[in-house]
VOGU-3710 file (C-alpha; in Angstrom, 3 decimals, decimal comma):
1> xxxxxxxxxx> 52,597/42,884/-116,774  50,072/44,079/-113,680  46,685/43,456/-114,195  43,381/45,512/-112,575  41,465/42,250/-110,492  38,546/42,088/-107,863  38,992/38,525/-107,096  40,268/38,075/-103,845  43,017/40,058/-101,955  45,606/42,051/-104,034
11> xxxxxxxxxx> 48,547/41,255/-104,567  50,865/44,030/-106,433  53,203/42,087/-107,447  50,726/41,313/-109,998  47,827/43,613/-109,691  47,589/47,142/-109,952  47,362/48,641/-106,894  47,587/51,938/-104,032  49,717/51,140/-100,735  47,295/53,210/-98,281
21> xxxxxxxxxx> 50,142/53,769/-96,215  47,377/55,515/-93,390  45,352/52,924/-93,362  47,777/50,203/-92,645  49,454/52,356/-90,444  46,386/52,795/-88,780  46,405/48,589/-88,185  49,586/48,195/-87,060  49,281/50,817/-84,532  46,449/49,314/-83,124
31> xxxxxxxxxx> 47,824/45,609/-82,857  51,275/46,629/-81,574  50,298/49,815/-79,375  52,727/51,757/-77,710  55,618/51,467/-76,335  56,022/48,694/-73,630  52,169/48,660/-73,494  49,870/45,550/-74,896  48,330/46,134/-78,333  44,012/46,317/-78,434
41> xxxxxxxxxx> 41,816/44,185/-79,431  39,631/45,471/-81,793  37,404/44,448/-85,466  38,396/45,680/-89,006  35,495/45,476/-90,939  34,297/46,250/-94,384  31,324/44,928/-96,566  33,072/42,302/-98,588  35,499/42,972/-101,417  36,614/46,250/-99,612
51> xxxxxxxxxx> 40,332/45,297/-98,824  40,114/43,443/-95,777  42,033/40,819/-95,940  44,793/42,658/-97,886  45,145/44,987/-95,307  45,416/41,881/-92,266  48,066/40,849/-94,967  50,017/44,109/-95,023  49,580/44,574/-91,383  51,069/41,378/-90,506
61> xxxxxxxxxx> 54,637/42,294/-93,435  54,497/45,725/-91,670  54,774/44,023/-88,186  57,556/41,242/-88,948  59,490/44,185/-90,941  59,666/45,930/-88,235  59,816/44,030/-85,232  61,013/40,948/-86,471  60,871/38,398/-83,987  59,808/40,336/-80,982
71> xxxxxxxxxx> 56,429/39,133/-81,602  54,780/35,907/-83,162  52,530/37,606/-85,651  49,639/35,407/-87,947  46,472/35,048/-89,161  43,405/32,356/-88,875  41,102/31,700/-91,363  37,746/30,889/-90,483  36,109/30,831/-94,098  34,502/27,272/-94,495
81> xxxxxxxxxx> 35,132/25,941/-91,208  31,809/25,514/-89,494  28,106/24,308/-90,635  25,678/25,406/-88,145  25,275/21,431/-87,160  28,043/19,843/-84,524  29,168/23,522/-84,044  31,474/23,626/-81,025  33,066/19,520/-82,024  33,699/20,855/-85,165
91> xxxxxxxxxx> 35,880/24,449/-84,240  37,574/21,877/-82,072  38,583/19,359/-84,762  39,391/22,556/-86,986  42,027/24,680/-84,116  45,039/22,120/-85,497  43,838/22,808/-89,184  43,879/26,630/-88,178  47,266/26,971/-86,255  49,263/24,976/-89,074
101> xxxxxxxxxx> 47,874/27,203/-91,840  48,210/30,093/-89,678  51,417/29,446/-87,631  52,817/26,711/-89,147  52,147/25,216/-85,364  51,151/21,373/-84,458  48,655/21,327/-82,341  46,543/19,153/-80,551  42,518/19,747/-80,838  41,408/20,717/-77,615
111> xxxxxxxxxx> 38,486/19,105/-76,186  36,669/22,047/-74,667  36,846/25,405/-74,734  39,048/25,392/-71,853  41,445/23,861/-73,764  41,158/26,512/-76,606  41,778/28,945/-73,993  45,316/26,962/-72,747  46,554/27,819/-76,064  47,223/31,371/-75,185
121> xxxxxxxxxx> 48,415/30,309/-71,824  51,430/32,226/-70,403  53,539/30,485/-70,106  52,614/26,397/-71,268  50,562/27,546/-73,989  51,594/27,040/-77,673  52,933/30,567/-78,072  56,557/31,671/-76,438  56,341/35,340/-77,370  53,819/37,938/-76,693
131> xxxxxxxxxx> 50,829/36,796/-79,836  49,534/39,299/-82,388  46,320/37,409/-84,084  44,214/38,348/-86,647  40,831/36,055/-86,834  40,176/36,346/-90,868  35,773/35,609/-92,225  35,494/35,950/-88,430  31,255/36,233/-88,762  30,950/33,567/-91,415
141> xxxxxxxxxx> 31,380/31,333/-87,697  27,417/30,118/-86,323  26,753/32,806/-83,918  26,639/30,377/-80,758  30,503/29,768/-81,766  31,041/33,859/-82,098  29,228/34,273/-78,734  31,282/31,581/-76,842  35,069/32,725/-78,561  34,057/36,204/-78,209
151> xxxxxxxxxx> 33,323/35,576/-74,488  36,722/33,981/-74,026  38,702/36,691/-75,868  36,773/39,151/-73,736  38,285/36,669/-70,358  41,502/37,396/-72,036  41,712/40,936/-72,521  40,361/41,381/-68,988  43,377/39,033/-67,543  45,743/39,884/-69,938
161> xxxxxxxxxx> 48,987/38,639/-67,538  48,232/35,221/-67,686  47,833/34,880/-71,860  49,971/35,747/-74,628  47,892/37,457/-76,774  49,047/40,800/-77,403  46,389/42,733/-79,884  43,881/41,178/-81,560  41,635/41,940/-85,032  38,651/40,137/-85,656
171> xxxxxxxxxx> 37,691/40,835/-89,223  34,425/40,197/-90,741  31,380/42,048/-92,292  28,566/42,408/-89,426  28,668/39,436/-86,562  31,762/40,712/-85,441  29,982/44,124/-83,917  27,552/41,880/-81,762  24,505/42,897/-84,187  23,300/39,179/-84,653
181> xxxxxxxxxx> 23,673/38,226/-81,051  19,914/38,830/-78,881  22,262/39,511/-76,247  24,013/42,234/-78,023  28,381/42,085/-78,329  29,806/40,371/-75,530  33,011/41,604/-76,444  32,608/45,753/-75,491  36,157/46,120/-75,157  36,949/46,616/-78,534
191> xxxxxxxxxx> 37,999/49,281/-80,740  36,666/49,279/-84,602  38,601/50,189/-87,722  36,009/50,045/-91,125  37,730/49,561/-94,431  37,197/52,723/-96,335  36,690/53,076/-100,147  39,552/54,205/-102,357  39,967/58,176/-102,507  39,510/60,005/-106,289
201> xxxxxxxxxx> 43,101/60,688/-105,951  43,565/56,818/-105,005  41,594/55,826/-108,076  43,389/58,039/-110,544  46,249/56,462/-109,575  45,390/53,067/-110,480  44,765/54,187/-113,496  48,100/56,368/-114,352  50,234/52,799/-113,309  48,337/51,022/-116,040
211> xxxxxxxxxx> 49,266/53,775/-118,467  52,343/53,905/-117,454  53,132/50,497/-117,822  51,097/50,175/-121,162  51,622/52,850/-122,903  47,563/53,111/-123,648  45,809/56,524/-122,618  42,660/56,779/-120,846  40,750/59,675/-121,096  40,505/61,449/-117,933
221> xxxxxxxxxx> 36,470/61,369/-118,169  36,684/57,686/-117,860  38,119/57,680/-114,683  36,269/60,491/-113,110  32,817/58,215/-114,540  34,775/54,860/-112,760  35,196/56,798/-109,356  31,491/57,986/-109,709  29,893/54,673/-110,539  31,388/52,991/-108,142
231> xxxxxxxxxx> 32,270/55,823/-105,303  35,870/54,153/-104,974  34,152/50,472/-103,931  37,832/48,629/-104,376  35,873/45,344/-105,984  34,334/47,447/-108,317  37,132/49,735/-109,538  38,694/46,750/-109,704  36,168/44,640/-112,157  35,490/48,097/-114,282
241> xxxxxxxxxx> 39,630/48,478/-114,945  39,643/44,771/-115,831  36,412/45,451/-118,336  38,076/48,566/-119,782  41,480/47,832/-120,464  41,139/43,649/-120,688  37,927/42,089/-121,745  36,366/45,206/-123,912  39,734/46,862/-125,152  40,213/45,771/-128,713
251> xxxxxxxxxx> 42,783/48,572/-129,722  45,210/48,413/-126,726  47,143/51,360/-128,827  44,127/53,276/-128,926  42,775/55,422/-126,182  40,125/54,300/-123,967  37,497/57,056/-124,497  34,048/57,952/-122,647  32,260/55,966/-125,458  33,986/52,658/-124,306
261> xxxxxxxxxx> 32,750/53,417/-120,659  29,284/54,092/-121,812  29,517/50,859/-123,722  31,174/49,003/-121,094  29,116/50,133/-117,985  26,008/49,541/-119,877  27,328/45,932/-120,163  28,076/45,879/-116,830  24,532/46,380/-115,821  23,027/44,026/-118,286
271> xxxxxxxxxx> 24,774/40,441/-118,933  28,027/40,970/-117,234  27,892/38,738/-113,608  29,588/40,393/-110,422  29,843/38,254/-107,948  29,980/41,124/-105,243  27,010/42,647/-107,158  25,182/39,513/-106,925  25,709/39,159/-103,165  24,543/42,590/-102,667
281> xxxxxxxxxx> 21,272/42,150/-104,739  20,402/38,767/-103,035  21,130/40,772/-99,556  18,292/43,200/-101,103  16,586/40,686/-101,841  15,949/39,653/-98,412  14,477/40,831/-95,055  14,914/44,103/-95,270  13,455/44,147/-99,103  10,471/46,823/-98,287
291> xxxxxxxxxx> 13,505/49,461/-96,863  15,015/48,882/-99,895  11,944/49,839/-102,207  11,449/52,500/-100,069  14,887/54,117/-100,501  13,468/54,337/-104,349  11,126/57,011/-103,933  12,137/58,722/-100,256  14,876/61,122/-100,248  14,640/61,405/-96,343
301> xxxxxxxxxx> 14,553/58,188/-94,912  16,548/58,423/-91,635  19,312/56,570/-90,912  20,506/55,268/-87,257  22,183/51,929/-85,593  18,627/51,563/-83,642  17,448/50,606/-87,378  17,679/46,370/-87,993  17,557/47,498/-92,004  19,732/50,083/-91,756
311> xxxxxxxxxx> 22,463/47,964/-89,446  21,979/44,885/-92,322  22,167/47,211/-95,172  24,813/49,583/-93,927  27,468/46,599/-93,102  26,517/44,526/-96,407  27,961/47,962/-98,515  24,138/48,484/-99,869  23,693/51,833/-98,109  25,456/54,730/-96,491
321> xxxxxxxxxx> 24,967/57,703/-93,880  24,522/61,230/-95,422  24,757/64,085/-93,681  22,134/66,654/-94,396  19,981/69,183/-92,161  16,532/69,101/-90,818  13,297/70,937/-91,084  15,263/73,141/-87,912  18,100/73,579/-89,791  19,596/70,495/-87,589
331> xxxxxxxxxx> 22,320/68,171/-88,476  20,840/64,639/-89,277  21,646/61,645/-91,102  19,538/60,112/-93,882  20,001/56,591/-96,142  22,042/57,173/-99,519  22,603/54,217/-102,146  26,523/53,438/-101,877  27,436/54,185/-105,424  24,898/55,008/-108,674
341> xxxxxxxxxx> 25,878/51,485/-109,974  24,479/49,690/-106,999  21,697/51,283/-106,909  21,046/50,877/-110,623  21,420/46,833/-110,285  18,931/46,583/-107,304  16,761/49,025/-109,302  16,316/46,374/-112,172  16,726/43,219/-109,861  13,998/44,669/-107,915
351> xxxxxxxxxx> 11,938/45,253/-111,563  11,877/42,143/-112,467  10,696/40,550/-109,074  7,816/42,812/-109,195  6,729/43,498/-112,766  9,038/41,502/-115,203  6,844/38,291/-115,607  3,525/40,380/-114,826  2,908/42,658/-117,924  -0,616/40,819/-118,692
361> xxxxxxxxxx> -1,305/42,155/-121,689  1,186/43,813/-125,089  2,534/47,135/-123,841  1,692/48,406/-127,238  -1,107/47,326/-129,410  -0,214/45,999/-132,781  -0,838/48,194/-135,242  0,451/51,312/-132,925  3,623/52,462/-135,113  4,332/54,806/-132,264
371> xxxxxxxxxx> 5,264/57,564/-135,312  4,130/60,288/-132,624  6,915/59,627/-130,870  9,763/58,590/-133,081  9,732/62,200/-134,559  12,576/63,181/-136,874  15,646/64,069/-134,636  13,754/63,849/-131,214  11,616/61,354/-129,357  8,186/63,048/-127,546
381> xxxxxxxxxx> 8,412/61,012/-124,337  4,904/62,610/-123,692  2,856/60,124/-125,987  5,162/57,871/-125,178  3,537/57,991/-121,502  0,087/58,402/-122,420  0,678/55,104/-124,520  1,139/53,598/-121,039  -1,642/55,600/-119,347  -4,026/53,585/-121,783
391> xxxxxxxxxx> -2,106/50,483/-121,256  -3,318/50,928/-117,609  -6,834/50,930/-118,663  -6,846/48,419/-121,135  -5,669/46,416/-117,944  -8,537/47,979/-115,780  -10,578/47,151/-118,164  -9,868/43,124/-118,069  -10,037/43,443/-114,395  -6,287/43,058/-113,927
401> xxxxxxxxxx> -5,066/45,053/-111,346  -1,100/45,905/-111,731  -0,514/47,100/-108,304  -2,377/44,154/-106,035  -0,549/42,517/-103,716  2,897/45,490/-103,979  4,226/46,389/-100,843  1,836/49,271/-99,262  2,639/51,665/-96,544  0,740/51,605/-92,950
411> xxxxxxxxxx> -1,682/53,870/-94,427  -2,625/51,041/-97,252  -0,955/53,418/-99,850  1,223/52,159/-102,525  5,069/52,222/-101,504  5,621/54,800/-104,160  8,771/53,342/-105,985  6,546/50,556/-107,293  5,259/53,063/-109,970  8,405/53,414/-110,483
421> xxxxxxxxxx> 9,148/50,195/-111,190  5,986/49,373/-113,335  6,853/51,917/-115,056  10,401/51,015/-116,330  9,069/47,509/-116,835  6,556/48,739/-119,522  9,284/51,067/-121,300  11,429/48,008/-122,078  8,705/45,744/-123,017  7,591/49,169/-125,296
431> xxxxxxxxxx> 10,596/50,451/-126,829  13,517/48,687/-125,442  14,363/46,775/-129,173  14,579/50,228/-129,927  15,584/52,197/-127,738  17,655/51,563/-124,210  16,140/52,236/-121,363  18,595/53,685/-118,404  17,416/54,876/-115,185  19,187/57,226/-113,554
441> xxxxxxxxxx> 19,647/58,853/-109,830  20,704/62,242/-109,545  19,779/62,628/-105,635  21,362/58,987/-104,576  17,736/58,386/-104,553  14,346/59,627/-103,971  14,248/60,728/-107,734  14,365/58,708/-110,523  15,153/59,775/-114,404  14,913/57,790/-117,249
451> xxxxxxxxxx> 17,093/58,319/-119,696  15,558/56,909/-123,161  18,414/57,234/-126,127  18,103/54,996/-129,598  17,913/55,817/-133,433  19,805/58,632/-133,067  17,199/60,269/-130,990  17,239/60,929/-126,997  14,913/61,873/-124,380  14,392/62,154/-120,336
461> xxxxxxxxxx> 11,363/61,021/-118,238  11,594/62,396/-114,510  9,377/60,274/-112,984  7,281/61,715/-109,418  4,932/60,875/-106,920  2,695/63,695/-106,244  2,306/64,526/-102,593  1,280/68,617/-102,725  0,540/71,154/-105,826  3,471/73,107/-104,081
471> xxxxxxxxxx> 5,969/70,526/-105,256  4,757/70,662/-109,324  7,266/73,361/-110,124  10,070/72,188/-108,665  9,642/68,887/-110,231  9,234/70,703/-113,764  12,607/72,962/-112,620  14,571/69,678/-112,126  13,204/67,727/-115,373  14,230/70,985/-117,136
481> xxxxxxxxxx> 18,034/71,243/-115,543  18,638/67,705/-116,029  17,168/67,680/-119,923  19,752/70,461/-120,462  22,335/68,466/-118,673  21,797/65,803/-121,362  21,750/68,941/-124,423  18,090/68,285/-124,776  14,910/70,734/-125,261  12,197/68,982/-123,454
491> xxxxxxxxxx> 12,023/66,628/-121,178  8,655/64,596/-119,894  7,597/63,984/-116,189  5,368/61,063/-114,964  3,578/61,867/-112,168  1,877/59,273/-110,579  -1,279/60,476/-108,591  -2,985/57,862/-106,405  -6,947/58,567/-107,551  -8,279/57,353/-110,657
501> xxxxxxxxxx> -10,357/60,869/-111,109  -9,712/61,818/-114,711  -10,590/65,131/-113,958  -7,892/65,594/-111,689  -5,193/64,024/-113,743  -6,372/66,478/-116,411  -5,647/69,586/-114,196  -2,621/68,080/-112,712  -1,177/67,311/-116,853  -0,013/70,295/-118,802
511> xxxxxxxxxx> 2,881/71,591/-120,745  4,889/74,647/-119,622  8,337/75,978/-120,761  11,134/76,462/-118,122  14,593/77,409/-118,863  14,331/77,217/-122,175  13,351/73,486/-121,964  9,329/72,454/-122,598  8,431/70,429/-119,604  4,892/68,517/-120,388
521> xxxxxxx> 4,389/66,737/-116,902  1,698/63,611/-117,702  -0,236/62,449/-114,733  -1,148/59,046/-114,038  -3,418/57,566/-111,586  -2,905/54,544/-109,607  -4,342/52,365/-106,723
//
């Protein structure tokens, strides 16, 4: 019996899988080219756990299958080969290493990189047929290595009489566009193929061959919530089939319903480890960590290749390109999150580096029952968040300040996600042994809700950054749609107002009902 998997390249002989006959198509057409013509060199490239080395292993069947041995067709493997110490000794000492695994060739290491180049020599080279290579983990190389085979390949393609090599795929994540090079790519010849994410329709079908084999129904909601969590990321899809119908299916007879996903996804985002989700996060984590905040409370930051974070963040699978229109009624691009569950994990990784180990003082005081807002049937989010707005002072009033040292804009303003964040920290600490606490992003970002459902009782927090007075009603209008979305009758929005004037948070706070749904919008102030 098939399995789902996200560990490593699939195989479906034993893993459930879709052939993507385009896409390889799309490979083989490139590395063989037409007719008596030489193949191109070019990169396939995907953030990791995307298919990328299943498809250089499909390419290379398709090839032999139908050209047999017209061409000598393989693969190297650079994973693991180089530290960045004795760089250029060591690819050396590793080419014989390579062309065995590769080839099944015995070579000699060359002892420059003149001698690399001989082995593509035509003819006295190693090769006796025109070469089709693919250079697998091709940017985990140090990128004084990438710059110098780069450079050669480049020699090649310009001279391409004298060598063997017939097309060419270098296959990585981001060195192998020239974007960690000061010099920029040395090797502009190229063509690029990216990896896509698996279709709906490509999804679904995962899906219907484990049902067919098994015999176990899955409710068509499940899937559709799979595609959307993940927006067809194959390592995910992968993971969340092996969750479903593996590790949390107890009644493989029974159908898998949209309570199991709930169940399962919430795991998911709390204790079970990814290791593509952790990669991501620690990515996040990193350089670009202020764009990422950002992201959190901006629905319009631009997006473009002249951007360092959006280059880093685009290749690594944490963001994509939407395409939306300007104040001119202009097509532009802007940063989106690259699927809801992504964005959820960097949302609490980013938390807890801010605010998890920084609550100073109880959220709630110790003889607060909080009966106010556990109300029979229904939770009123609304004293919920004035329980924090006094946490805030009792905090002011020790002298603690929550918000010194967060990231602050050019105009020494709070970033505003990190209200945000504070925010969700405090709910948990507050009423997350009784409650859980699920944030939620209907716009890809820019506009966080928090879902709060326990005891039988559910409620929605929009939470907003005030900018203008003109922007109040819409923020009550979307509060209202998504409380109905949820089959609720009020909903609560925090707006977080940088001034500590009381009188202004007064006239800014206020209850109104819209759509049928009472909106009481609670403003906060904050440095």
């Amino acid at each position: 019996m098939r399995h789902f998997t996200s560990y490593g390249p699939v195989d479906k002989r034993f893993h459930y899988a879709v052939e993507r006959p385009q896409l390889v198509e799309q490979c083989v057409a490139q590395l063989v080219g037409e007719l008596d013509e030489p193949g191109h060199f070019f990169t396939l490239w995907a953030p990791r756990q995307t298919g990328k080395t299943w498809l250089m292993r499909r390419a290379i069947e398709e090839i032999r299958t139908r050209h047999g041995d017209r061409f000598a067709v393989g693969a190297l493997s650079m994973e693991g080969l180089l530290s960045d110490d004795d760089t250029e000794e060591m690819f050396f000492r590793s080419v014989p290493r390579m062309f065995r695994d590769g080839f099944s060739l015995d070579l000699d290491a060359p002892g420059d990189w003149e001698g690399w180049l001989s082995i593509f020599d035509r003819p006295g080279g190693a090769f006796d047929r025109p070469l089709i290579l693919l250079i697998d983990e091709f940017d985990t190389l140090p990128t004084p290595v990438i710059d110098r085979v780069v450079r050669d390949l480049r020699r090649i393609y310009l001279d391409r009489p004298r060598y063997v090599l017939h097309g060419l795929a270098l296959i990585g994540v981001r060195a192998v566009l020239g974007l960690d090079s000061a010099r920029g790519s040395p090797f502009n010849v190229q063509r690029s193929l990216r990896v896509p994410n698996l279709t709906q329709d490509e999804v679904l079908d995962l899906f219907v061959q484990y049902q067919a084999e098994t015999g176990q129904r899955i409710e068509p909601e499940v899937v559709e919530k799979v595609y959307a969590a993940t927006r067809g990321q194959p390592g995910l899809v992968g993971w969340f089939g092996e969750l479903l119908t593996e590790k949390y299916n107890p009644a493989p007879k029974e159908p898998v319903t949209l309570a199991r996903w709930q169940d399962v996804y919430r795991t998911a985002c709390q204790v079970e480890p990814n290791n593509t989700v952790l990669n991501l996060v620690e990515k996040a984590r990193g350089p670009h960590r202020e764009r990422v905040t950002e992201l959190f409370s901006r629905a319009n930051v631009p997006f473009g290749f002249g951007d360092d974070a959006c280059n880093f963040l685009y290749l690594n699978g944490i963001i994509d390109p939407e395409k939306t229109t300007d104040a001119n009624g202009l097509p532009t691009f802007v940063c989106r999150f690259s699927s809801p569950f992504i964005q959820l994990r960097l949302y609490e990784a980013l938390t807890h580096d801010l605010f998890n180990e920084r609550l100073p003082a109880p959220a709630i005081e110790p003889l607060d029952s909080l009966d106010d807002v556990f109300l029979p049937g229904a939770l009123n989010l609304a004293a919920l968040l004035r329980r924090y707005k006094a946490f805030l002072g009792r905090l002011a009033a020790k002298g603690q300040d929550p918000w010194k040292e967060q990231p602050r804009r050019q105009d020494l303003r709070l970033r505003e996600a990190a209200g945000h964040f504070h925010l969700y920290a405090w709910l948990t600490e507050a009423v997350g042994e009784r409650c859980a606490v699920m944030p939620e992003f209907p716009t890809g970002n820019g506009k966080v809700d928090l879902l709060v459902r326990g005891e039988g009782r559910a409620g929605v927090i929009e939470v907003k950054s005030f900018r203008a007075m003109h922007e109040l009603p819409k923020a009550r209008k979307q509060a209202a749609r998504y409380a109905k979305g949820q089959g609720l009758c009020a909903a609560a929005v925090a707006l977080f107002v940088p001034t500590e004037d009381e009188a202004v948070l007064a006239a800014l706070s206020g209850q109104e009902v819209v759509d049928g749904v009472t909106v009481t919008v609670v403003a906060i102030g904050w440095g």
